[in-house]
C-alpha positions, -999 to +999 in steps of 0.1 A: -241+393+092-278+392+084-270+388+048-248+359+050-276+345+074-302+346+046-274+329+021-267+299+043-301+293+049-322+265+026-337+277-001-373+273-013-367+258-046-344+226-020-377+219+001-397+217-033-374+191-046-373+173-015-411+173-010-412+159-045-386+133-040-404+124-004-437+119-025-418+095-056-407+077-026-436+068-005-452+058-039-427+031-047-421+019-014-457+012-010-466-005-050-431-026-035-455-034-004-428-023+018-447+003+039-484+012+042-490+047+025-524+056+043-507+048+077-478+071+068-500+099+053-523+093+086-496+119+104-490+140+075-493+173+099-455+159+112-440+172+080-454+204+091-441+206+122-406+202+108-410+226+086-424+251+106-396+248+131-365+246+104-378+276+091-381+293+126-346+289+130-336+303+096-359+332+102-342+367+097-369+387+112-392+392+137-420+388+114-410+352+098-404+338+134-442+348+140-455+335+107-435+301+103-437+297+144-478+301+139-472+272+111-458+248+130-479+257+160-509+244+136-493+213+126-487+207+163-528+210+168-531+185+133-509+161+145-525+160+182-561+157+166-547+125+140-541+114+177-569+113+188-567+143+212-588+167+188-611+175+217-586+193+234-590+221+209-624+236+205-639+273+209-638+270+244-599+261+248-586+277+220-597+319+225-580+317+260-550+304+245-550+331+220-555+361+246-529+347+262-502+349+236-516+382+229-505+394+264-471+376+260-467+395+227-477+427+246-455+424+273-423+413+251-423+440+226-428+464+259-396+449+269-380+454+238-388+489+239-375+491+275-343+478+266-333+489+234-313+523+235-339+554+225-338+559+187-312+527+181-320+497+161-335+466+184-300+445+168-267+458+161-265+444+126-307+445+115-298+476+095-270+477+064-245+506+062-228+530+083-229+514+118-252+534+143-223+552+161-207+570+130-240+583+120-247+619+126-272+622+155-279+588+158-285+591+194-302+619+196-329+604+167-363+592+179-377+585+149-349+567+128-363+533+141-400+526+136-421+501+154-460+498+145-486+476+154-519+478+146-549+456+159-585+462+149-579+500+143-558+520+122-525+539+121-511+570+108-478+585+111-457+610+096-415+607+100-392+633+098-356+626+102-328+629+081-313+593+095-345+567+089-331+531+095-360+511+090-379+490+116-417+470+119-443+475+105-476+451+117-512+454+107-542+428+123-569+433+105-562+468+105-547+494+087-511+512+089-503+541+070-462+558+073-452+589+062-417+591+052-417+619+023-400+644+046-370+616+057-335+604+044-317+581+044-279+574+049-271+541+028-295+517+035-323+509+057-348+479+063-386+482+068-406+443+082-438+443+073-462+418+085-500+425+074-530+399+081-563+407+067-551+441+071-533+468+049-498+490+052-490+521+029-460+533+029-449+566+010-414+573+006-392+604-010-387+604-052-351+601-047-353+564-031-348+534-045-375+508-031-365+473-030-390+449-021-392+414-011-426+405+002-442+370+004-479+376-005-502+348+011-541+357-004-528+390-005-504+408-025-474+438-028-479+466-048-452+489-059-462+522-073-428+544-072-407+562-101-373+551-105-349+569-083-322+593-100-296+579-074-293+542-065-274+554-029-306+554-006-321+524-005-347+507+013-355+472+014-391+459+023-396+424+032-424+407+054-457+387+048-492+400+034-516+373+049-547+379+032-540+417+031-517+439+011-487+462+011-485+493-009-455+513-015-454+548-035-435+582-038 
């Protein structure tokens, strides 16, 4: 189901064309003296706002609804100061708001925790291949789902389990560093990592194959693995490297 998600959704390469076509546009319509450019370009934050949100709602993954939701959050504070409302947001207004969403985020991911089964994936379908019942000691498996977070400190951990599944991975201005050498896998698993101004290593056994999909913002993915003798355990990496970087070896 995730899969098909990400194939339905709009691709990058659709937004480029239409941002280009958007741009042709406002440039004929105002040398036809039909609109006013520098009124329309005024609000410019609008666009996004939009695309912020759309993106939000294509998001597979916790991490992307954070990133593209903190987009369009800023184009919400843009388009408020082209207002005329820019006082509203200053030093003294804006850290509150930020501790605040830093205790909802505390307090939701303790819910999560709470409510998701003990060593089952957060979502039924967030992990490709044998479903989580037919899997040998699925229940009984602490460690086959992963969920880091790391916040002005760092992070080391070291997983065992013959049944890893993937999970989160987040580093704020921090550091993360997981262990996976001693772990299988059975099919395929999915690791989100999300690093800002921070850094995640992640070492994994010679006999998996790594595939990865990050978005490097200022930052950047480095893969540093031999190929794996047999394509059947895979692990896929996506996520976001915000000024910061990802590093994967075996």
């Amino acid at each position: 189901m995730k899969n098909k998600a990400r194939i339905s959704g709009i691709p990058n390469q659709v937004w480029l064309g239409l941002a280009v076509i958007a741009f042709g546009m406002l440039y004929l319509l105002d040398n036809l003296y039909i609109i006013d450019r520098r009124q329309v370009t005024h609000y410019w934050p609008v666009l996004v706002v939009i695309f912020g949100l759309v993106k939000v709602a294509d998001a597979g993954s916790r991490h992307e609804r954070m990133v593209f939701g903190l987009i369009a959050a800023a184009g919400v504070v843009l388009t408020l100061n082209r207002l005329g409302y820019g006082y509203l947001f200053n030093a003294r207004t804006l850290w509150p708001v930020l501790v605040i969403l830093l205790g909802i985020g505390v307090v939701h991911k303790a819910l999560r925790k709470r409510d998701a089964p003990r060593g089952m994936p957060l979502k039924d379908d967030a992990y490709p291949g044998p479903s989580a019942a037919a899997r040998p000691g699925a229940a009984a498996d602490s460690d086959g789902v992963v969920d880091i977070t790391a916040i002005l400190g760092g992070f080391q951990r070291r997983i065992s389990t013959p049944d890893f599944r993937g999970g989160d991975i987040s580093a704020l201005m921090g550091g993360c560093e997981l262990d996976l050498r001693e772990s299988s896998i059975v099919g395929d698993a999915e690791l989100n990592v999300f690093a800002v101004m921070g850094g995640i290593t992640i070492r994994c056994p010679p006999d998996w194959t790594i595939i990865l999909k990050g978005v490097p913002v200022l930052g950047g993915f480095e893969e540093k693995t031999a190929p794996a003798p047999d394509p059947g355990k895979r692990l896929t990496i996506r996520g976001y490297a915000i000024m910061g970087g990802v590093e994967v070896r075996n």
